[in-house]
Each structure stands twice: as C-alpha cells, then as structure tokens.
ZAMILUM-189331 format. One record per residue (C-alpha): residue in three letters; x, y, z. Coordinates in pm, whole numbers, plus 50000, padded with zeros to 5 digits. Layout:
ALAXYZ...
//
This chain:
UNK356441191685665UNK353111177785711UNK352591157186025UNK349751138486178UNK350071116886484UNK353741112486406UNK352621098785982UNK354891119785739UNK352391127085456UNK354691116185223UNK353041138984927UNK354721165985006UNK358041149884996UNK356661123284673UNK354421142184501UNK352491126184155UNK355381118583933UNK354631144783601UNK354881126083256UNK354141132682955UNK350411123882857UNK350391136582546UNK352891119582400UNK351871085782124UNK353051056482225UNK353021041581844UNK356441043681693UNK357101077781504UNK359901097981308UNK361711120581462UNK364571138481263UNK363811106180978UNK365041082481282UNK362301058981429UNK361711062081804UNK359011041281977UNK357521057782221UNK356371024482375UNK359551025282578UNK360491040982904UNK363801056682892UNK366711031683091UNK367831055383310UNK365051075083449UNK363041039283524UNK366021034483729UNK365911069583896UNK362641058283934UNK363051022784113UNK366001042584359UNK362851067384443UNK360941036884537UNK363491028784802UNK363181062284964UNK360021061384984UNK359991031885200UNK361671056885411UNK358391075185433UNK356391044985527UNK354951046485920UNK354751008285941UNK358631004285882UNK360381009986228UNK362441045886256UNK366391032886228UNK364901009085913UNK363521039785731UNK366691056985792UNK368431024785647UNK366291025685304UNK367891068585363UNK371161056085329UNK370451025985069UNK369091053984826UNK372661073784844UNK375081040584798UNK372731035884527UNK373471066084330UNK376921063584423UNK376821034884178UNK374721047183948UNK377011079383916UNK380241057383889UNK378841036383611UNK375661048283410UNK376411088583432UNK380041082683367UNK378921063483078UNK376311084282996UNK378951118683017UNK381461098282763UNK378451095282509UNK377951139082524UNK381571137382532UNK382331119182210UNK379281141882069UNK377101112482001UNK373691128481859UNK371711097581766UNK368531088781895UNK367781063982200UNK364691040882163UNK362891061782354UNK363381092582142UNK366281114882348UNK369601122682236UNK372411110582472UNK372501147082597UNK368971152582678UNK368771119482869UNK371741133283079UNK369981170583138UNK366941148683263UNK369131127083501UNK370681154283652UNK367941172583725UNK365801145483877UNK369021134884071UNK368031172284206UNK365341166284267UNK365221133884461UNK368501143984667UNK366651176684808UNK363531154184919UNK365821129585078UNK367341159185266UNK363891170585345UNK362961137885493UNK366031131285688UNK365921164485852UNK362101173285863UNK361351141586012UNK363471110386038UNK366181128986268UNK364091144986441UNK361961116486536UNK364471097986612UNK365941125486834UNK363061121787034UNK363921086487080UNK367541091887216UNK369311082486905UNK370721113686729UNK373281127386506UNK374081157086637UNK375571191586572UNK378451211186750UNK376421235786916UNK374441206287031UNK376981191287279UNK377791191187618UNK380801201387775UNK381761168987823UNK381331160387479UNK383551188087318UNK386661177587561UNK385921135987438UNK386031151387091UNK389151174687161UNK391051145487297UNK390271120287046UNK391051150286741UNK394311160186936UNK395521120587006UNK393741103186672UNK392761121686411UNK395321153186435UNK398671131286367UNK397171118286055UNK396091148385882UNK398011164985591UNK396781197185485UNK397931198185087UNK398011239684987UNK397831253884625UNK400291280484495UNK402821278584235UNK405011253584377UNK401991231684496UNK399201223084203UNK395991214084313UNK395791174784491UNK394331148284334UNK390911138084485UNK390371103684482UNK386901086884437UNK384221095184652UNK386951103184949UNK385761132385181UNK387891164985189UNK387781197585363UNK388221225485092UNK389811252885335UNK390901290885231UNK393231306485467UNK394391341985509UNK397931354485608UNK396761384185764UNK400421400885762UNK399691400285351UNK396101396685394UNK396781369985072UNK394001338485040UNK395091305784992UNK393311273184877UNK394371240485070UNK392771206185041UNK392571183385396UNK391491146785315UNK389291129585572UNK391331102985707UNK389321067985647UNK390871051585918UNK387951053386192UNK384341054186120UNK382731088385928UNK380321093786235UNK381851092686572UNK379801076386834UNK379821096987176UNK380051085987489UNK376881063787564UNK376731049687192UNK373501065787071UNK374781105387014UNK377421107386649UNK378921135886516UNK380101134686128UNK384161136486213UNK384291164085960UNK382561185586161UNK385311175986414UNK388121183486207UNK386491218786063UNK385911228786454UNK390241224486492UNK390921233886182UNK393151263186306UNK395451239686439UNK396491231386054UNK397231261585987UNK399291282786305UNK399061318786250UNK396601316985913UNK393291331085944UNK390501305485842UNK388061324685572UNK386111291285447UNK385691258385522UNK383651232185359UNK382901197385286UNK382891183784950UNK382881149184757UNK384061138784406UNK382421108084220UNK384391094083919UNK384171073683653UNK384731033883792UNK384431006383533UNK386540993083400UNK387781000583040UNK388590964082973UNK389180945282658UNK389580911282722UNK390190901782357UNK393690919582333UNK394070908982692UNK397220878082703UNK396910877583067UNK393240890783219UNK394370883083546UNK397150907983522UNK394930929783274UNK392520938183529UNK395060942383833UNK396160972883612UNK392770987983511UNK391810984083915UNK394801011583965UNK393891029983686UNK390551033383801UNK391091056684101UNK391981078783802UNK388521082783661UNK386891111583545UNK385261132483770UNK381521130483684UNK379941149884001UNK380851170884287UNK378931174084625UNK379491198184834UNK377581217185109UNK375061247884995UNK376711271885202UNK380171271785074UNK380921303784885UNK380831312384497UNK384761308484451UNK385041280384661UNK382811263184424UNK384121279184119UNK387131263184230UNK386521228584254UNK384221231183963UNK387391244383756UNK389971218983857UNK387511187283831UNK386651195883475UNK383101195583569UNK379941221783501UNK377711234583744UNK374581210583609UNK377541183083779UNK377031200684122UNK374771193784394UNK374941211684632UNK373471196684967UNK371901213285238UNK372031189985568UNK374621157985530UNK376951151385198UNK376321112085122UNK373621100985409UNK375611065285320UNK376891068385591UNK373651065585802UNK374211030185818UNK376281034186137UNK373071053386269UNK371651019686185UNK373610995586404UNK373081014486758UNK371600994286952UNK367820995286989UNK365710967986907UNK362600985286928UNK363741008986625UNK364320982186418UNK362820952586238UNK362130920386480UNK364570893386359UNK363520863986157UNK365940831786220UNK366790817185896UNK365260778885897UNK367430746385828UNK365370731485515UNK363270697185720UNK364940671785504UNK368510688585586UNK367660695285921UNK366510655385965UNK369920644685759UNK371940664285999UNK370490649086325UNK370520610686149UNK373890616986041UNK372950616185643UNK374800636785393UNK373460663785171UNK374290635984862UNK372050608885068UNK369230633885084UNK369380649384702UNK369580613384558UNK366470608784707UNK364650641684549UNK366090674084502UNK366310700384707UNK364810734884612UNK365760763884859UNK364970799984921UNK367050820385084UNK367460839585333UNK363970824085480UNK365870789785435UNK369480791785530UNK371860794985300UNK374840783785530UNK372940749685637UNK372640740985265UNK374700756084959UNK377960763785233UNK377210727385376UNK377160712085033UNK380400725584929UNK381930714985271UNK380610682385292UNK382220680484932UNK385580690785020UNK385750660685292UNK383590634985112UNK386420607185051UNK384150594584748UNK384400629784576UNK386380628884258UNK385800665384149UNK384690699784220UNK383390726583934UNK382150760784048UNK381490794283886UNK382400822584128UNK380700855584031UNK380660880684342UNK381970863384690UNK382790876185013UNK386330886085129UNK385900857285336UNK384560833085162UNK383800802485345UNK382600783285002UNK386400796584863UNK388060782685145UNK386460747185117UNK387010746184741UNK391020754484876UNK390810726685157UNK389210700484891UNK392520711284618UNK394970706784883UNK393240670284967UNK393480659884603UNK390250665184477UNK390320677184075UNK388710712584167UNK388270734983864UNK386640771583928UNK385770796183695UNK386330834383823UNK384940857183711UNK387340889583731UNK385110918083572UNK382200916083798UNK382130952283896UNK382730967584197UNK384060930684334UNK387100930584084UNK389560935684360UNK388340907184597UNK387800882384286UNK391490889384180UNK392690881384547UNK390370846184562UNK391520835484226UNK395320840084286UNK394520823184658UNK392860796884500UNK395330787084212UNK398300789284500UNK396080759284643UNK396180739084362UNK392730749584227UNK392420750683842UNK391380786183747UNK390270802483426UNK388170835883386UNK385370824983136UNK385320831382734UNK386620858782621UNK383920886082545UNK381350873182802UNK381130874683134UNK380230844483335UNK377030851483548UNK375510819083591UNK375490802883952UNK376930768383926UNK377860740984117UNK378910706183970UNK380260676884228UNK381060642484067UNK380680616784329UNK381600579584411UNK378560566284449UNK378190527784553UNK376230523084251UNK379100541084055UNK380000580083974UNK376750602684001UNK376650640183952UNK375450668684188UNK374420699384092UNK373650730784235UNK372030757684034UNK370910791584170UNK369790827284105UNK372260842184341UNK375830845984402UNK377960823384613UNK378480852884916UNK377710842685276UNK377170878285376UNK374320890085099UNK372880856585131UNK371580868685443UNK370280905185265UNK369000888884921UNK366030869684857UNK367340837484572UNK366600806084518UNK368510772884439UNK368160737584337UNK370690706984462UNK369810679684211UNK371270647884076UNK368890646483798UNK371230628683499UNK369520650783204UNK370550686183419UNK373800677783579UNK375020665083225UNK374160698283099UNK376340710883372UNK379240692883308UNK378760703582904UNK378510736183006UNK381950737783245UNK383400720582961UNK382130748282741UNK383380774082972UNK386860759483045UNK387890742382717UNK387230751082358UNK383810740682184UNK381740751581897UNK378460742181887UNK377260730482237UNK374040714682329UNK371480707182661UNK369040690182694UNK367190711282971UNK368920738683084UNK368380770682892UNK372050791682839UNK373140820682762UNK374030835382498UNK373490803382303UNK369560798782326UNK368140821982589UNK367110848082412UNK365460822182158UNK364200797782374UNK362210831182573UNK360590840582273UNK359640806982189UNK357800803282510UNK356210834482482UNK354870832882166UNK353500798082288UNK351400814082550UNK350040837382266UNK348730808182044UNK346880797982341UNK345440836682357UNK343100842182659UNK344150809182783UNK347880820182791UNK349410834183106UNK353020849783173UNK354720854183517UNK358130866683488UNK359710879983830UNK362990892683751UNK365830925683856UNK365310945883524UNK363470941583212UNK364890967682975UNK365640948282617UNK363250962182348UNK362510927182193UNK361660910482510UNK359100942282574UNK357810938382223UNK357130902982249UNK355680911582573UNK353170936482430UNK352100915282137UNK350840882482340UNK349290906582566UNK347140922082259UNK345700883682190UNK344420881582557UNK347530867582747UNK347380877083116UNK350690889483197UNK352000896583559UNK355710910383614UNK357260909783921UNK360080938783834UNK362250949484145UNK364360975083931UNK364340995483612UNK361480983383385UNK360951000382962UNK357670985082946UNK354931006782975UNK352010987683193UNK348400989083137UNK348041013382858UNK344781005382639UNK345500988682321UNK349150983382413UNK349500966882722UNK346140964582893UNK346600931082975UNK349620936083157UNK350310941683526UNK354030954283665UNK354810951284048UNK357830961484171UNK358170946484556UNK360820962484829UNK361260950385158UNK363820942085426UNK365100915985158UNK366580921184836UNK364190904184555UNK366950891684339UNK365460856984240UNK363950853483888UNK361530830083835UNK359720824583508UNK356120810083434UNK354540801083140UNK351290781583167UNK351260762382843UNK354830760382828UNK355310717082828UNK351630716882651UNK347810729082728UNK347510735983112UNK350870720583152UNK352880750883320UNK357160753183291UNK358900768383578UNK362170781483529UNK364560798483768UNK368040813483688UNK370660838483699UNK369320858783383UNK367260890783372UNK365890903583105UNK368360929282931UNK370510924582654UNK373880923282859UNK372050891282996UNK370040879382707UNK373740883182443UNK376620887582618UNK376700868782961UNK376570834083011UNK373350826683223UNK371670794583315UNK367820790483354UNK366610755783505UNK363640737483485UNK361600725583835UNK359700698883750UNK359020683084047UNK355190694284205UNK356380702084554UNK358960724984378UNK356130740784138UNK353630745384433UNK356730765684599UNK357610785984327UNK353480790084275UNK353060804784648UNK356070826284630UNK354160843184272UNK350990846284407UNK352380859684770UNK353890889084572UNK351280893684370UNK348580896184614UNK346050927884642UNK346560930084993UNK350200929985050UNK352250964785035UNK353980969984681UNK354170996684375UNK352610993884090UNK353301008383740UNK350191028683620UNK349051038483272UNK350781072583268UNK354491059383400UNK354071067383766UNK354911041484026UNK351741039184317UNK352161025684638UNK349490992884687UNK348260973484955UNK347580983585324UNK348781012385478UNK351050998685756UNK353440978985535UNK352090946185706UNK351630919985653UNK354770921585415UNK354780891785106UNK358550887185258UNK356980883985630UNK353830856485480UNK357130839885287UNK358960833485604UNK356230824785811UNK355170799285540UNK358880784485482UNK359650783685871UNK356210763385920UNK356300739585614UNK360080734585749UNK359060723386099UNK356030707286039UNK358830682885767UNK361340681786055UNK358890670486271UNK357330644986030UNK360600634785917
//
C-alpha cells in the first residue's frame, strides 16, 4: 500500500472504474428486443454509490475512527443489498427469466456482474482496513487486536469471561445420521468446527452459533483494545468437545433472502398477515455465504452443499467477516479521532416562542415554518409540535402517517397520551416498510390498545408520504396545521439524516391534507388538491409537465432535482430531451442514478453530483425555474424519489414553498451542494464516479449548511 506522510493513495485501492467505451448509447436490437443503451444498469449504479462510501474511508481530511465508520457503513450496506436486490435478483435466474433489462443484460448476466464486483469491492475494503486504517489507528492506541497480540493479563480477562459468560451459553449442534445439519439463521455468526475421535480417527462436522447476547467485539480492559469474541470462542473450543481432536475451525456467515413475500390484496387481516411473513422470513433462501479464506476445501464444500448455494455465492474474506461490526470500534472514546460535534440549533422563531411562552400554533399562524434537520433540531420542532398537540386543550384531532419510527418513539407515545385524553387521533401505519416491519407491528397494536384509530394504507400501495394534520380550536374558529416532510418521523435518524419539513396553516395545503387522510383512511375515487402533488395520482404527470415546461423555455430553462435515486426510464428520458434544447440541468443524486451525465449529444447539458458526508442527504428538493411562469421558479420538497416504486405505486406527497425566505433557503442549500469548491463525486462521460473539490474534505457543503443555519438562527433569536 502506497503511503505518503500518513495519505493512503487511494488509486491503488480505487483504481479508474473500466466501462465500456465502445458501446452506442442510441437504442439498438439485440436478439429483436430493444435495449437503450442510454441507461446505466440499477444495480451496478448502486454497487457504485456503496463504493462511494468507502471511499470516504480513504479520504485524509475525515478523522481515523470516521473513516473506519464509512468501513463499516459499506458492509451493513450490502447486507441489505444482499437480503433484498440479490435475493431478488437470484429468484429471477431461478425462475429462468431470459428477457432483456433496459440496459441490455439478461437477469443472469446482471447477477455474474454483481457478484463479481461485490469481489471486488469486498477485497479493497479488506485491503484498506488492514493496510492502513488498523494500523493507523494502532498507532493511536485504539486497536482490534489478535490472540497472539495479548498480554498475559489479557488472555486470563478473556478466559474468565469465556469460562463464566460465554461458555454456559454455547451449544455445539454435530452432524451424523441422527443429527442433520442446523439451520443457520440470517446473517447469525457460527463456528463451522470438524472434530476427530482419535480412538476411530472418524471426522465430524458440528455447527457452534455465536451467542448474540454481548457485543461481537469484546472491549479489554482499558476500553480501547477488542477482540472479535469468535476468536475467543475458537481459542476454547476444545472445551466443547472433551476428548475430540479439533482438525478445523472457522468462521462463516449466511445472508438470506428478507422481504417480505406479501400480498396485501388476498390479505383479510395485514396486521396479522405480516406478523406471519416476519417468522417466515428467518426462513429465507440462502443467497451468500462468507466465510474466512483459510478454511479448507471440504469445509467449504460443505456449507456450500447444505445452503444450496454455488461457489460464485462465496466470498471468501481474508481479515474480518462483516467489518459491521466496526461500529463498536467507533464509539471508544477519543474525540480527537472523530468528527467535532455540531449542536443541533432551536429554529429563532421557536427558540423566541419557547422563552415568551408562545406555542408552535401561535408561531405557524403567523408564517410557516420551514426546517432542516439535523442542522435545525428536529426534537425542538416536529417532536414539540406533536407534544404540544397532545396537551393543547383546543385540539380536536390528530392525523399522522407513520412510515419508519424508532422503538421508542417519542412522537408514538404523544399520539398515545393525546388518544387516552380524548383527542380523535387517527394514524396510518405503515406495516411493509422493510426492515422496520417488526417495530411498526408493535407501535400499531400499542397504539390501537390506546384508543388510536389505525389502518395500514390502500391496499397495493405503500404509504411513504410524511404527514402531519392537527385540527385546532382556534379563537377565530377551527384552523388546520400541517406538517409535511421528506423524512420519517424517527428521533434517532433525525439526528443521522439530512430532511427537511414545513409546519404550515396555509388553508389551500392543509385542505389537501385532510383530502388526502380521507383518501387514505376511507374509500374515494377520484380525489383532487389543489397544491400538493400525490402519488400515484398525479406525480408522475405533474413531473413531466414541469419538465417539459422548462424545455419550451430552452436555454432559458433550468432543472435542479436533488433526490435518493433516479432510476425510472421515463423520468431519464424526459431528462435527456429538455437537456438537448439547451436546459441546464443539475442533479443532486446521493444513490443509484441510470442517467448517463454529460455525454455529447445526449446529455451534455447535464451535471450529476452525488454528495456524502457525516449526514445522510435524504431530502429531495425540486426546482424548476419557469415552473409558476417566465423567471418565476416552483420549489417543491417531498417524500418521493424518482423511481417507479415512488412515481406508481407509493403514495408520496410533494409541497410547494412559496414563501421567499423559504425559496432563498432551499436556493442556498442547492447552490451549497453544488459548489466547485466543496468535496463531492461527480458522474463523468464514460460512467465513472470522480472525486471533486479540495483535497482535505473541508470545507464540507454539510459543515457551510450548519454554520449558515446556526448563524441565521441566532442572529433571529437575537432579533426576535
């Protein structure tokens, strides 16, 4: 590995990302089938956005325990990505599925690809983390350590917490004809052992699950030295087995197959419906096995064999299976190794309101409110909405949407507080938000125990938009309050993601509110707003409408989308052709991204950023210049991005800002990202992602957008 002054040339480890040059990007025939070589394939932009993130571990401005962070963000990741797209993408081969994606691969080619780039990426991650990040970080006290690495003193801590914690709770599970080989549940650790009665001199397989009851690495004494505990258990493995010989032992991990096969149409009760696909789902397929280089040919043969898997399934790690765990790495204490804190500010009018003893409803009646979180706290403004709410005598009724939540939610538990008061509260859950099934299933039976009206959205669709409606006693009679946001209603990721949201009592939007909760918990055909755009109804339309706009206006027109993922083939399309009459169009794209950027005569007029940080950029924001007439820009900012899950078969909200405070805001945050001399990557001509902006990392668009927001913020408290 190539060092200077401590700088990982991060070429060796990221070297130019090979595509293919040659290939048209005018659609073609292939096999009589059209495929439109315009688009980049789904799944490898996303291999290439999770690449992105590792190389932020490679970065020399980022302190050592972040980089290792962005180590262990890449693996829990592709975790995901192995539980939902490569299952999905294994049942396709599976079911022998031959046609053509848009982009020209069969299902089965696009799968070979994956896999091998998966390869690819995991070995440089190892690379990194071993080359330099541990090492380095060695150096600075904080180390994850092997067993020949330990003092004397170590080994008996480590004997005495195996032989008093770990020991009692270990059950080794053999294989032989009156044992069959143990079910391996999703991504749970196990130690695949062969022993050896050396009376018979006969091998035996035996499976010894990692217990998950303490932490994977085990902090030594002093706090800043771990070992991986299954090192700990394969140095006492003996004691498992009296009088067996041990011939192998290795580490290995199984990913399966996790969504859920759910069809809510022939579902009577969802609620009960998805409490038995959740079981199921520890069931899954297997889909990939890791498992450390070094274990032998027929140990691998093995677990190949009874998973059902091949050996393109296999990788086969050298250094640390699933560097997830890293995180704990991540919380030793060292300030200097990490990223200086930034305080989350109180918006000024809130902050004023609090100290005068005015409500949230005093303060929104006056103008809205538009936040951005986490530079403006989310617990000072959505949570203290909702609270103030639940005890506001004057309230008459609570509506909320509920899309991904914490386990303990304090918005849930004021929604329960304002049912058992009286208050008509009415939430929509939505159960098949993946990965959070489990806690939305405990909220919305905790919630309808309180008294809380609950219903899990229209069958067919799930319910993404971020909704708040309040309907208040006002002294000049009832008045809506809305909130409306990008992201979900979680205190914890509200302090990880970048969103925005927008408290308003505007009549036009907050009766579009209340039409769409009645949409969403009654019956309705035909449904229409006034000003917000939703999902599935008009979105998709209303998009290309505005679009198309800006392209009348040619040279004059101008497009800013930020958004996760752009991936549907129309959107990209319409993208392309405004962009061939002269529109300027900048995308902000944090994830996977089909377009192809800056390619003459296709999209030369069109710039793709994709920004990482310390913050998740999950807002989206749309721009259109000319979108309420000539030089009269539209912002919009929502819950939708632009793929066709979101576009046809979610409900999303997008809302207007109208207000010029609000538009400057949303202007600043744009331009801040956009910026030449901020750090970001940048989608070139020929597919490959290059890192922008000055070499350090600093100054960060996320750092300018704090240091902006926490100024404008005090110089308004102060004012106000």
């Amino acid at each position: 590995m190539s060092l200077s002054n401590g700088i990982l040339d991060s070429t060796r480890i990221f070297p130019e990302h090979q595509v293919n040059k040659s290939a048209p990007w005018v659609v073609s025939l292939l096999n009589g089938i059209p495929v439109d070589h315009r688009l980049l394939n789904r799944e490898l932009s996303w291999l290439d956005f999770n690449e992105r993130v590792l190389r932020l571990a490679t970065e020399p401005g980022i302190p050592l325990l972040e980089r290792l962070k962005f180590c262990a963000i890449f693996s829990s990741n592709l975790d995901e990505f192995f539980q939902v797209r490569v299952a999905a993408m294994k049942d396709q081969e599976a079911a022998g599925i031959t046609s053509l994606l848009p982009d020209g691969l069969t299902p089965a080619q696009q799968l070979a690809q994956v896999l091998e780039r998966v390869q690819e990426l995991c070995q440089r991650q190892q690379r990194l983390l071993f080359d330099v990040l541990l090492p380095q970080l060695k150096r600075e006290g904080v180390e994850l350590c092997e067993w020949h690495e330990l003092s004397e003193s170590e080994v008996a801590y480590l004997k005495d917490f195996y032989d008093h914690r770990i020991f009692p709770i270990l059950t080794p599970l053999a294989v032989d004809p009156a044992h069959p080989f143990p079910y391996v549940s999703n991504l749970a650790f196990s130690v695949a052992t062969i022993v050896r009665d050396p009376a018979t001199l006969e091998q035996r397989f035996a499976r010894v699950k990692v217990p998950t009851l303490f932490p994977r690495l085990l902090a030594l004494p002093g706090g800043s030295r771990f070992i991986p505990v299954e090192s700990v258990i394969i140095e006492f493995l003996a004691t498992l087995f009296p009088g067996m010989e041990i011939d192998e032992a290795t580490i290995f991990r199984v990913t399966r197959n996790a969504d859920l096969a759910l069809e809510d149409e022939d579902a009577e009760d969802l609620l009960q419906a998805v409490e038995v696909e959740l079981r199921k789902r520890r069931y899954g397929r297997a889909v990939r096995l890791e498992i450390d280089h070094r274990s032998s040919t027929k140990m691998r043969e093995l677990l190949i064999a009874e998973h059902d898997l091949s050996e393109k399934d296999v990788v086969a790690v050298d250094g640390l299976v699933d560097p997830a765990c890293l995180w704990q790495m991540h919380a030793v204490d060292r300030s200097d190794l990490k990223d200086d804190q930034w305080q989350p500010v109180t918006a000024g009018r809130l902050a004023a309101a609090a100290e005068s003893g005015r409500s949230i409803f005093a303060v929104v009646r006056e103008r809205a409110l538009l936040l951005h979180h986490p530079y403006e706290s989310f617990a000072s403004s959505v949570e203290e909405f909702v609270a103030q709410a639940a005890v506001d005598p004057r309230v008459q009724s609570i509506k909320m949407t509920l899309y991904r939540t914490s386990g303990d939610s304090p918005i849930a538990q004021h929604l329960i507080l304002a049912a058992e008061r009286g208050v008509q509260v009415a939430v929509l859950v939505e159960l098949k938000a993946r990965f959070d099934e489990a806690t939305n299933v405990t909220w919305a039976k905790a919630l309808e125990r309180a008294g809380v009206h609950v219903v899990y959205g229209l069958v067919g669709l799930k319910t993404h938009a971020k909704c708040v409606l309040v309907v208040r006693e006002d002294n000049d009679g009832l008045r809506r309050y809305a909130h409306l946001g990008t992201g979900n209603y979680n205190s914890r990721t509200a302090r990880l993601y970048e969103d925005l949201g927008y408290i308003t009592c505007e009549p036009d939007i907050t009766a579009d509110a209340a039409q769409l909760f009645n949409h969403l918990t009654g019956y309705s055909r035909e449904v229409k707003y006034s000003r917000l755009i939703v999902a599935p109804e008009q979105l998709r339309s209303r998009l290309i409408e505005l679009i198309r706009n800006e392209g009348d206006m040619g040279e004059r027109g101008h497009v800013t989308i930020k958004v996760n993922s752009l991936a549907d083939t129309e959107m990209v399309h319409e993208l392309y052709a405004v962009s061939q009459k002269g529109v300027k169009v900048n995308l902000i794209i944090r994830g996977l991204c089909c377009l192809r950027a800056g390619v003459p005569g296709l999209s030369e007029n069109i710039r793709v950023r994709s920004v990482l940080g310390r913050y998740l950029e999950h807002s989206r924001v749309f721009r259109f210049a000319n979108g309420q007439g000539e030089n009269q820009p539209l912002h919009l900012i929502g819950s939708a991005d632009l793929m066709g899950r979101n576009l046809d078969k979610r409900v999303e909200v997008l809302t207007p800002l109208s207000h010029p405070k609000h538009q400057e805001w949303l202007d600043k945050t744009l331009n801040t990202l956009l910026a030449d001399d901020v750090p970001a990557f940048e989608l070139m001509p020929d597919d490959s992602w290059t890192r922008v902006g000055p070499v350090l990392f600093e100054p960060h668009s996320q750092r300018l957008l704090y240091e902006w927001a926490a100024h404008r913020q005090t110089r308004r408290n102060s004012r106000d």
